[in-house]
N, C-alpha and C positions, 0 to 999 in steps of 0.2 A: 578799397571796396569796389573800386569800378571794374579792376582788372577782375576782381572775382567775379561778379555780375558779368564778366563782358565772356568770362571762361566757361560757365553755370552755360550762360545763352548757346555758347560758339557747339559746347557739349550735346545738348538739347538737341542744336539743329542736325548735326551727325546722327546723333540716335534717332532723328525722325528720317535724314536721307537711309539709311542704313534699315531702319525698318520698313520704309517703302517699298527697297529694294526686293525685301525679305518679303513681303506682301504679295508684290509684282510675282515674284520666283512661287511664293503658296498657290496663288489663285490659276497660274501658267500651269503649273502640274496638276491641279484640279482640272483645268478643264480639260487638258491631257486625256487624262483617264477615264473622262466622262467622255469626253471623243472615241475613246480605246473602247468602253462597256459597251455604247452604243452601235458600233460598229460588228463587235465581236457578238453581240445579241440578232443582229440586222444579218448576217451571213448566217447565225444558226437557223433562222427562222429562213432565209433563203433554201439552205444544204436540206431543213427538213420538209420544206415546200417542194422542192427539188425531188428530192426523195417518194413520196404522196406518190405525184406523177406517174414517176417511173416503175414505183409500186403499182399502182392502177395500170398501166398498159402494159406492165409485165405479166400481171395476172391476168389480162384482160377480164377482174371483178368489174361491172358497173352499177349505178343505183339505179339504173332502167328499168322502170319495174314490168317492162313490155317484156324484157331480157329474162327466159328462165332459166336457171343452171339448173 
C-alpha cells in the first residue's frame, strides 16, 4: 500500500510540475499577444495621427476661423 501511495503522490507531483509548465507557456503567450494588440493599436493611432497632419498641411485646411477660404 505504500508503494501505491508513494506512486499516486510521485504521479501528482509530475502533473502539477507539468501543469506549471503548461501555465507558465499559457500566460507567456497571453501576454505575447497583448504586447502584439497593444502595439499594433499604438502604431495605428500613430500612422493615422501621422496622417491628420500631413492632411492638414497638404491642404493647407485650417480651423482659423480669422482664415477665409
Amino acid at each position: 500500500m505504500d508503494r501505491l501511495g508513494a506512486a499516486v503522490g510521485g504521479l501528482g507531483f509530475a502533473v502539477l510540475i507539468l501543469g506549471g509548465f503548461v501555465a507558465i507557456r499559457v500566460l507567456t503567450r497571453l501576454f505575447y499577444s497583448v504586447v502584439l494588440l497593444i502595439e499594433t493599436l499604438s502604431l495605428a493611432a500613430f500612422a493615422l495621427l501621422v496622417g491628420y497632419v500631413v492632411y492638414r498641411i497638404i491642404l493647407g485646411s485650417s480651423d482659423d476661423p480669422r482664415r477665409s477660404r
